[in-house]
Structures are given as structure tokens and as C-alpha cells.
C-alpha positions as a Python dict, from the first residue, in 0.01 Angstrom:
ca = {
    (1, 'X'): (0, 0, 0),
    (2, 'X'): (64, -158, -356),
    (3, 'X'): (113, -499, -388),
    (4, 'X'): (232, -778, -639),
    (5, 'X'): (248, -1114, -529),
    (6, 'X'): (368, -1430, -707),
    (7, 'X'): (227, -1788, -599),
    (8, 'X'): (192, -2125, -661),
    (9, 'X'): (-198, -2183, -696),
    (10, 'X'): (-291, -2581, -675),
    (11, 'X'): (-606, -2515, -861),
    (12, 'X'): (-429, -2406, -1163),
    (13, 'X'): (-121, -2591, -1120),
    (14, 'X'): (69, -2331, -1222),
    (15, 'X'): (279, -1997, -1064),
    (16, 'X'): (-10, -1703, -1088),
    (17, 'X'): (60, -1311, -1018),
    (18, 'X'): (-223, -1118, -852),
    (19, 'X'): (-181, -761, -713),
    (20, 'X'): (-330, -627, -404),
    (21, 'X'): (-389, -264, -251),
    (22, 'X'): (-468, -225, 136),
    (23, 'X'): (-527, 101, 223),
    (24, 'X'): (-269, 230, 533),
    (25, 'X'): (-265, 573, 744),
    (26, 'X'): (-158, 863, 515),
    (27, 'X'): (-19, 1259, 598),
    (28, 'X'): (15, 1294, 958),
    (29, 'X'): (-208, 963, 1060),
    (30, 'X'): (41, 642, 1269),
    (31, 'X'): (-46, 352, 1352),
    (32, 'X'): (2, 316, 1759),
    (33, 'X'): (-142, 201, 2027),
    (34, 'X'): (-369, 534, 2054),
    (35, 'X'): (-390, 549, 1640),
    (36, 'X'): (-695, 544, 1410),
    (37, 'X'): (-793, 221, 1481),
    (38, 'X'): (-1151, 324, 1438),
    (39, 'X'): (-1069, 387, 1019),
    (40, 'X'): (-791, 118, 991),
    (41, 'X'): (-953, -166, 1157),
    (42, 'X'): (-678, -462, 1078),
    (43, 'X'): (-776, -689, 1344),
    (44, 'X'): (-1134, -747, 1228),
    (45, 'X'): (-1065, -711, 880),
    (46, 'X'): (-1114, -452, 613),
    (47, 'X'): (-1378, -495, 338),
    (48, 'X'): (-1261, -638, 39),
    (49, 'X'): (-1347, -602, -321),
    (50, 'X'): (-1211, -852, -600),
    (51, 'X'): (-1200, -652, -916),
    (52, 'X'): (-1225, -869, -1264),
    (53, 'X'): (-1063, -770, -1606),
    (54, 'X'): (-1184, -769, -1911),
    (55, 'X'): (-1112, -957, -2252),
    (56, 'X'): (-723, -924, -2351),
    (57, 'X'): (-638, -807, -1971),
    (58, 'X'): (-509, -938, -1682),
    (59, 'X'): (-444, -880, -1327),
    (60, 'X'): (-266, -544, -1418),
    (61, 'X'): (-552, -401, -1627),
    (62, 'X'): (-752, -212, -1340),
    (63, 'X'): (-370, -80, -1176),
    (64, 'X'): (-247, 75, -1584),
    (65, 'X'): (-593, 225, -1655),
    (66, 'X'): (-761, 307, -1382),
    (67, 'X'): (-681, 538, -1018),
    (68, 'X'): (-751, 218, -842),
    (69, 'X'): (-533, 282, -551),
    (70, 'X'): (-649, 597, -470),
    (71, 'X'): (-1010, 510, -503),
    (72, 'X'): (-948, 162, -259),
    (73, 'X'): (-750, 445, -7),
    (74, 'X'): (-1035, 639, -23),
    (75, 'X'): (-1317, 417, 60),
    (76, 'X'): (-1045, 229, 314),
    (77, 'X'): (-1141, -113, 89),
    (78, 'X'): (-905, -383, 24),
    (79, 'X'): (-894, -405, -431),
    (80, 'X'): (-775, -803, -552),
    (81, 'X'): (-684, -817, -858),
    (82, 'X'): (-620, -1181, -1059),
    (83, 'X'): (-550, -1300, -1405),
    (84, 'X'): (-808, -1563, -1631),
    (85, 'X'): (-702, -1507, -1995),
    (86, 'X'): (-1018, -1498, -2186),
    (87, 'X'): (-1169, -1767, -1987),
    (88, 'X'): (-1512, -1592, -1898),
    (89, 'X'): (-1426, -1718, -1546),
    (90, 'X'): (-1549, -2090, -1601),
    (91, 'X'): (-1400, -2383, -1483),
    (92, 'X'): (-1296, -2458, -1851),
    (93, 'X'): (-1342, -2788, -2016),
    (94, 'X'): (-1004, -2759, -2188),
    (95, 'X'): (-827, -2500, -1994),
    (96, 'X'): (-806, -2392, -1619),
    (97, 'X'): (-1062, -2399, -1362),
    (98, 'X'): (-1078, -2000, -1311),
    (99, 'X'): (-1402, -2016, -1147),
    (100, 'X'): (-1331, -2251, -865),
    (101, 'X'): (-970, -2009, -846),
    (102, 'X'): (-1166, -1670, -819),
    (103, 'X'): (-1466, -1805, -623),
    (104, 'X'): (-1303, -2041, -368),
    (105, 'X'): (-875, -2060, -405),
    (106, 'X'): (-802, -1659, -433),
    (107, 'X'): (-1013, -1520, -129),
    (108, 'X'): (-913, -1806, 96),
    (109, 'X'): (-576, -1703, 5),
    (110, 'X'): (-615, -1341, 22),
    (111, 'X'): (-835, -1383, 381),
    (112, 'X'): (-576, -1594, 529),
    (113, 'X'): (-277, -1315, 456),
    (114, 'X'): (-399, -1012, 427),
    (115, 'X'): (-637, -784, 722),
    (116, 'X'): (-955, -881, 524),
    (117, 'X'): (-1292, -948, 652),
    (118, 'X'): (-1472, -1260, 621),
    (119, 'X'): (-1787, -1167, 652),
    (120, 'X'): (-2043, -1184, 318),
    (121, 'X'): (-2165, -835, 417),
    (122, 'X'): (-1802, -695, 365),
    (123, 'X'): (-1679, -895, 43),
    (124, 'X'): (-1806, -764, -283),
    (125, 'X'): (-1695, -852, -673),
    (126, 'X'): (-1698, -635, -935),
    (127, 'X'): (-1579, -661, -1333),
    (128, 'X'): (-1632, -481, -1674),
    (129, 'X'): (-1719, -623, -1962),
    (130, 'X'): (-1622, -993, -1973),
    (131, 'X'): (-1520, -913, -1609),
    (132, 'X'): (-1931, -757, -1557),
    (133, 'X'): (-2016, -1096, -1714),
    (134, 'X'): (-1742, -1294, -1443),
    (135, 'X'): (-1862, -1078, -1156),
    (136, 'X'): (-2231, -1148, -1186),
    (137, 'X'): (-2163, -1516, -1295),
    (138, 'X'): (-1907, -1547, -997),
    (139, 'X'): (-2134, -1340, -776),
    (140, 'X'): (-2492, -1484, -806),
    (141, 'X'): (-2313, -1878, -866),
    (142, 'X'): (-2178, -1799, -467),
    (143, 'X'): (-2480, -1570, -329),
    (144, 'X'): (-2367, -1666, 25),
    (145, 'X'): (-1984, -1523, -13),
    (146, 'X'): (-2073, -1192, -151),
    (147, 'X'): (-2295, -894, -31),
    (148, 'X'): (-2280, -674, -357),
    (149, 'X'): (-2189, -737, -732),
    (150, 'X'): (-2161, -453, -960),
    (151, 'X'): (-2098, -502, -1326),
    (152, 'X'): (-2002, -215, -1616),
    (153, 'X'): (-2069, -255, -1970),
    (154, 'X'): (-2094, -586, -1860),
    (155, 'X'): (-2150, -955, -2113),
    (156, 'X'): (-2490, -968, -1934),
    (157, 'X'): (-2640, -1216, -2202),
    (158, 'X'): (-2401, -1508, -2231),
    (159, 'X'): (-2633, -1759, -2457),
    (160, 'X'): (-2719, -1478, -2702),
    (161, 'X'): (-2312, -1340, -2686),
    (162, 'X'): (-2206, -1723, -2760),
    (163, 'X'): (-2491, -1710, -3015),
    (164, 'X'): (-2376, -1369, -3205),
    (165, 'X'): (-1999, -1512, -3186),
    (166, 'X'): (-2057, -1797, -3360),
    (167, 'X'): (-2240, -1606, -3625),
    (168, 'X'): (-1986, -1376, -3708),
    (169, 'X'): (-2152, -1071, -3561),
    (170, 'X'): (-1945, -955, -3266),
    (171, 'X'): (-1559, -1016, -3261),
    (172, 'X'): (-1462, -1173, -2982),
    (173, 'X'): (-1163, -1401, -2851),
    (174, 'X'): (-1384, -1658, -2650),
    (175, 'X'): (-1294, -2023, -2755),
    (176, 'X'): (-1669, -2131, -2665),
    (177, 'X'): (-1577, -2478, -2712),
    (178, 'X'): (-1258, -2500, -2484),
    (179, 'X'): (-1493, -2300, -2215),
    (180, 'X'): (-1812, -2428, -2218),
    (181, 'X'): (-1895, -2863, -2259),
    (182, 'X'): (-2250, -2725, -2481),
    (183, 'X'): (-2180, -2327, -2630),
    (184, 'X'): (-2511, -2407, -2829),
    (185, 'X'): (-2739, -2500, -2518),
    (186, 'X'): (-2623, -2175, -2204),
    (187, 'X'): (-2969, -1977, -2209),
    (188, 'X'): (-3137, -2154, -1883),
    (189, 'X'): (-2802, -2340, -1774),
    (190, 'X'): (-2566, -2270, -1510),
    (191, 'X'): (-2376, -2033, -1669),
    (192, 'X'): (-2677, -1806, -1751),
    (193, 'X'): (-2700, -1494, -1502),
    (194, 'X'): (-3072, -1510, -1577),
    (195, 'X'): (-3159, -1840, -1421),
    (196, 'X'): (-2871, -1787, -1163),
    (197, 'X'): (-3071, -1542, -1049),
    (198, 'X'): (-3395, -1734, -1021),
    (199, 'X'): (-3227, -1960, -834),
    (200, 'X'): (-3085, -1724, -582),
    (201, 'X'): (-3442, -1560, -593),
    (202, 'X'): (-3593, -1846, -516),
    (203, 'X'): (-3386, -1982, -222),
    (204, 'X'): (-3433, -1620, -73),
    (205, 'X'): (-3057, -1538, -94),
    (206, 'X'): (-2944, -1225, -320),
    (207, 'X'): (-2694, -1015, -315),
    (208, 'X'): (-2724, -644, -379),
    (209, 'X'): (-2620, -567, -771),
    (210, 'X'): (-2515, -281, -924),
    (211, 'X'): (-2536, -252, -1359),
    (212, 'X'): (-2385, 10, -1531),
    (213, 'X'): (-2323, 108, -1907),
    (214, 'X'): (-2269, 428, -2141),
    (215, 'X'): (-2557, 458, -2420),
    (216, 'X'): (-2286, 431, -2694),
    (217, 'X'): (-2130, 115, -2537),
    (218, 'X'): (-2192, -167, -2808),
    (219, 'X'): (-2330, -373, -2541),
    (220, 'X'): (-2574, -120, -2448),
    (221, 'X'): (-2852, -277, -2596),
    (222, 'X'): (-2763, -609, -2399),
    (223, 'X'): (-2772, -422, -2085),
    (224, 'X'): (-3101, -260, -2163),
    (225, 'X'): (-3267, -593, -2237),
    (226, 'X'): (-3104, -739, -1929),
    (227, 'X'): (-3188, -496, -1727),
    (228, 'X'): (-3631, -540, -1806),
    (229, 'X'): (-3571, -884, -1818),
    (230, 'X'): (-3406, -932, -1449),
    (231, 'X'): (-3662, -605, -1328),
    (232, 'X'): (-3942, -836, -1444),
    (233, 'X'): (-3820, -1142, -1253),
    (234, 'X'): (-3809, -919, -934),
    (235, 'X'): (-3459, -798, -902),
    (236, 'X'): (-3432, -495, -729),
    (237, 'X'): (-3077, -354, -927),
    (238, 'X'): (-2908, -28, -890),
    (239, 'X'): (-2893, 74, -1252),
    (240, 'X'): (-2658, 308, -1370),
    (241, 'X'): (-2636, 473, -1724),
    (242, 'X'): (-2385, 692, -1860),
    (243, 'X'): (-2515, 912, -2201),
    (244, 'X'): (-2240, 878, -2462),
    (245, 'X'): (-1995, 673, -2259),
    (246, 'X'): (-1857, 409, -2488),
    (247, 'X'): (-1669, 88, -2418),
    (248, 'X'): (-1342, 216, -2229),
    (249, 'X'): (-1175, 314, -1947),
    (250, 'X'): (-1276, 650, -1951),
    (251, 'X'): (-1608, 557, -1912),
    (252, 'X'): (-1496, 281, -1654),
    (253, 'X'): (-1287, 524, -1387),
    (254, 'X'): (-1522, 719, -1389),
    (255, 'X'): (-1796, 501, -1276),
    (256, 'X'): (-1592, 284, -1003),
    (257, 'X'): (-1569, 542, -751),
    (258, 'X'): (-1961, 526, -816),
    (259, 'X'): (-1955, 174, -702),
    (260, 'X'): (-1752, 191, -411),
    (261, 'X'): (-1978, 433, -262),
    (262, 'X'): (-2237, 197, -267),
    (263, 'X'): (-2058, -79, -181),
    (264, 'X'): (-1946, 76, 114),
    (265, 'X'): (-2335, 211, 223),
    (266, 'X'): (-2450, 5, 485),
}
């Protein structure tokens, strides 16, 4: 089931579109009193992954360019899909608050309507590229709300992508100054995965994470240094890399039914 739903969020004071899939019995399957309640488990709630776009998407990104509906039907996972603009999922200083929307507004929403478990062990967020960044930002900012974050070709490295920006030496459409209150200072702030993550580490409460990126994705390099640096703070990370996969959604469909494998190992 494919859905697109228009409401009126009060943390961004404005109408919002989001679309939804729930997967629902298929061929000869019914749902009855005898059905496959053991698969399609409504009453306690299906797992639930919120997906995150990229830079110059939106909530229809993953739907256009990806086989996200069969791969949610599949895995018998609930896919939420939302808008931010180029926001990289902050609560913006001039702008809306799209991390207290995706972290605290759109699941309570999306719990409250939908067959969706509530249970940390069963919600998981996921993004690409500025989306990787959002998921892992999102993701290790909440530790408690989410068992598993996966990110592809993700902005792993805020500080040094804000530094490179402002440089001139990656094109990017991130107005650091209506995001962030100090673009100059993010290395070691709370909007740096790196010391979210020694946080998290430190109060004993991590979710499972999942990296991924293609060796001719021009944030390879990023991922690479992420990845030592987080393996040398501890993390334990699934890491996934793709020879010659570059920055697109070839690369990206083909690594998401990846993900929702291991999402969905318990």
C-alpha cells in the first residue's frame, strides 16, 4: 500500500506532504480471522524505517528513483518518507525546526495512525548523502528511539564539509549560516556525528550503524576517514563498500535492499 498524505504539522507551521508504504497480503494471501497474522502483524505494529533524502530532494525522491515499495513489501517494513529542503535536518536558526519534525513530530504522527511499532528495537532511520549525514545526526542525537542507522555515501564529516563549502571546494546548496548559529566552530559540537557518538558511547547506549559508499563516490574519501576515525573510538559499524559505484541512485537501489536485510536481522 502506497501512500501520500497531506498535514498540518505545528512544528513547522506549515501544510507538509510525506508518503508512506505499509506492506499488505499480496497473490492469494487475505486478511481474516484465520489469515497470516503471523507475517502481517497490525496489532503490535510493523517495523518501521524513516528514509531521508538527499540535497535538492524531497519526500518523493526515494518513491521516483528507487523500488522502494517493493523492497518495504519484501522485508514486511513500514518506509516514511518526509521533506527538509536542504536543511541538513537541524532545527535551523533561520528556517524550520526539521530536526525536532523528523526526530519527535513525524513518528509520533506516523505511530499514532499507522500499524507501526513503538518499540526502539523495531524503528530504524536511514538517508544518503545529506540524508546519511541526517540519519546518523538524527540517529545517534536520539540513541534511545532508534535500534539501527544506516547511512550511504553519506556527509559523514560535517565541520570539515562546512569547512570545504566555505572555501569554494565542494558545491553545495547548504546556507551554513541560516542552519547552523556557529558554521566555523561544528567539529566537537552537537551537530558533529563524531562526538555524538562519544556521547552515546559513553552513556552505554548505541545503536547498530550501517556505512556504505562506492570507491568513486566523491565523498569516498570522507567515508574512509570516518570510518578509522569512529573504528578507533570503538564503534563496532557494518561497513559496506561498493568498487566503482559513484554518487547516484544506481549505486543507492542497489545497496538498500542490503540494509533492510540487516535491519530486519534480529
Amino acid at each position: 500500500m502506497f501512500l501520500t498524505c497531506h498535514y498540518f504539522s505545528k512544528v513547522l507551521m506549515h501544510n507538509t506532504e510525506i508518503n508512506v508504504v505499509i506492506p499488505t497480503p499480496e497473490g492469494n494471501e487475505q486478511i481474516t480471522e484465520a489469515g497470516p497474522t503471523q507475517r502481517y502483524d497490525y496489532e503490535n505494529g510493523l517495523p518501521v524505517v524513516y528514509l531521508l533524502h538527499g540535497a535538492y530532494g524531497d519526500n518523493s525522491s526515494w518513491v521516483r528513483f528507487s523500488n522502494i515499495e517493493r523492497y518495504a513489501q519484501a522485508h514486511n517494513i513500514i518506509a516514511v518518507m518526509a521533506s527538509v529542503e536542504n536543511s541538513l535536518y537541524q532545527d535551523m536558526v533561520h528556517g524550520n525546526k526539521y530536526f525536532t519534525f523528523i526526530s519527535e513530530e513525524l513518528p509520533s504522527f506516523i505511530t499514532t495512525l499507522f500499524p507501526v511499532s513503538k518499540k526502539r528495537e523495531d524503528t530504524y532511520i536511514c538517508g544518503f548523502s545529506m540524508g546519511g549525514y541526517g540519519a546518523w545526526f538524527i540517529g545517534l542525537s536520539c540513541p534511545e528511539k532508534y535500534g539501527k542507522i544506516a547511512g550511504m555515501s553519506a556527509a559523514m564529516d560535517v565541520a570539515g564539509l562546512s569547512d570545504e563549502v566555505q572555501k569554494g571546494n565542494i558545491e553545495a546548496p547548504f546556507p551554513f549560516h541560516d542552519i547552523f548559529e556557529d558554521p566555523a566552530h561544528l567539529a566537537g559540537s552537537d551537530k558533529d556525528i563524531f562526538e555524538l557518538y562519544r556521547r552515546d558511547a559513553e552513556k552505554g547506549c548505541v545503536p547498530e550503524l550501517y556505512q556504505a559508499c562506492g570507491t568513486k563516490d566523491f565523498l569516498y574519501q570522507m567515508n574512509e576517514d570516518a570510518n578509522r576515525r569512529l573504528t578507533e573510538m570503538g564503534a563496532k559499524i557494518t561497513y559496506s563498500v561498493t568498487p566503482d559505484a559513484m554518487h547516484n541512485w544506481d549505486y543507492w537501489d542497489s545497496e538498500l535492499p542490503k540494509i533492510l536485510d540487516w535491519m530486519m536481522q534480529k
